[in-house]
N, C-alpha and C positions, 0 to 999 in steps of 0.2 A: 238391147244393145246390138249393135250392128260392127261387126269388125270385119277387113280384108287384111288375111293373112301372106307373106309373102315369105317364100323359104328366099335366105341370101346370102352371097359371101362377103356383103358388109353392107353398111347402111350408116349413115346419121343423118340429122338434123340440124341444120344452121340456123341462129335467129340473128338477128343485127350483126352480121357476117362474126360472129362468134358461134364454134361449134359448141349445141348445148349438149347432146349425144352422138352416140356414136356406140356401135358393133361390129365385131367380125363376124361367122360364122353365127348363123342363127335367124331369126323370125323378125321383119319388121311389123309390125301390126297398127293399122288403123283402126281408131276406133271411135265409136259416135254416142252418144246417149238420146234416148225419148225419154218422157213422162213416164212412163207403165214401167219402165225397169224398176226391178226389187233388188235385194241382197241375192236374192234367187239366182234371179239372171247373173248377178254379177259373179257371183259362186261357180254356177255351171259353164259360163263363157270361158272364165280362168283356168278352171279345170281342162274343159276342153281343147283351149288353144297349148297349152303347157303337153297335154298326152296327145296331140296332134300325129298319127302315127306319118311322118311327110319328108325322112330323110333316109336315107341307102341306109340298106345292113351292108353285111359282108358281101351276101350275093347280088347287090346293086338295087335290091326290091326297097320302097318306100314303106319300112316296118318301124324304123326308129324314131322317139321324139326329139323335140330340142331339147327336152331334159337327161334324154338317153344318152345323145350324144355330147349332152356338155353347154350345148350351146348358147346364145344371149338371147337377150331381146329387147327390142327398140320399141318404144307405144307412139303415137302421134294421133294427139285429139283431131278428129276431121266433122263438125257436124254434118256437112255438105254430104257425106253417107245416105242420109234420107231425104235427100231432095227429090223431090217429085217435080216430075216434066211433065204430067195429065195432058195441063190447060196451059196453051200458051208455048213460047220460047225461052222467059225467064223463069227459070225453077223457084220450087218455094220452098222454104225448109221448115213449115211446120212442126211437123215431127218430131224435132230435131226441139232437146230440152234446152229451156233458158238457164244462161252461165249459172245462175243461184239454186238452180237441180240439178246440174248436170256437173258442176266443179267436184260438190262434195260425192257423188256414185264416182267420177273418173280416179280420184283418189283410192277410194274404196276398192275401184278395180286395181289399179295398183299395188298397192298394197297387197289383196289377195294373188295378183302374178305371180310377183315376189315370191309371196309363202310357198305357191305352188310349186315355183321353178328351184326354190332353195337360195334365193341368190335378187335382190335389187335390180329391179329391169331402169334399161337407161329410160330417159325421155324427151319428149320435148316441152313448151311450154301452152297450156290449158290459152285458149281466143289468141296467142299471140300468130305475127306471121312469119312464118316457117318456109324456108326450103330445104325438101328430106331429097337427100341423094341415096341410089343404093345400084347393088349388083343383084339383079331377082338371078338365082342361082335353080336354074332348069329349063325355061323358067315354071315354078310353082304358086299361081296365086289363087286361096280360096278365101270365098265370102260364106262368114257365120252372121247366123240374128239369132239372137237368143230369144224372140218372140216364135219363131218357126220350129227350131230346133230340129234342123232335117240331116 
């Protein structure tokens, strides 16, 4: 799984000009699926993004998570993560699992968020088309794979 993290002081998702999510304070997160993801990946991506140490303590330093401080989270399926630009100017998104692998892991990652964070992360909807609005608050944006694990 491939997710970019972004810390923000809000964020949602609009689909058919209906807002489907929506946060204040806290992590919007893209996320993509390949083939090769396991429960594994899905386990330790969750984990990880949830103890993310990426918000002010007291003394201004980047020690706290969004579960420390409280805060939400927005997911938004994005296959387009693993596009490959190699060959060519049109990307290819091989990579990138078919809706009937990649629905039921996106789920799965959800689900385990949730458990992580204590609390239902919002979302937006799995192939639908989306515009995610938000405030990157720093700005903070990191990219995890859970095939690299760096």
């Amino acid at each position: 799984m491939r997710a970019v993290i972004q810390r923000v002081a809000q964020a949602s998702v609009t689909i058919g000009g209906q807002v489907r999510g929506a946060i204040g304070h806290g992590l919007l997160v893209l996320v993509a699926v390949e083939d090769a993801d396991t429960p594994e990946d899905i386990e330790w991506l969750s984990g990880k993004i949830v103890r993310l140490r990426i918000f002010a303590d007291d003394a201004g330093l980047m020690n706290r998570s969004v579960h420390d401080v409280g805060g939400e989270i927005l997911v938004v399926s994005q296959f387009t993560l693993f596009a490959s630009t190699k060959k060519g100017n049109r990307p290819s998104y091989l990579r990138s699992a078919k809706p009937g692998a990649a629905i039921p892991r996106y789920e799965a990652f959800l689900t385990r968020l949730g458990l992580e964070l204590g609390r239902p992360v919002a979302t937006g909807e799995f192939g639908a088309d989306m515009q995610v609005a938000l405030v990157n608050d720093g700005p903070v944006t990191i990219l995890i794979d859970s095939q690299a694990r760096e």
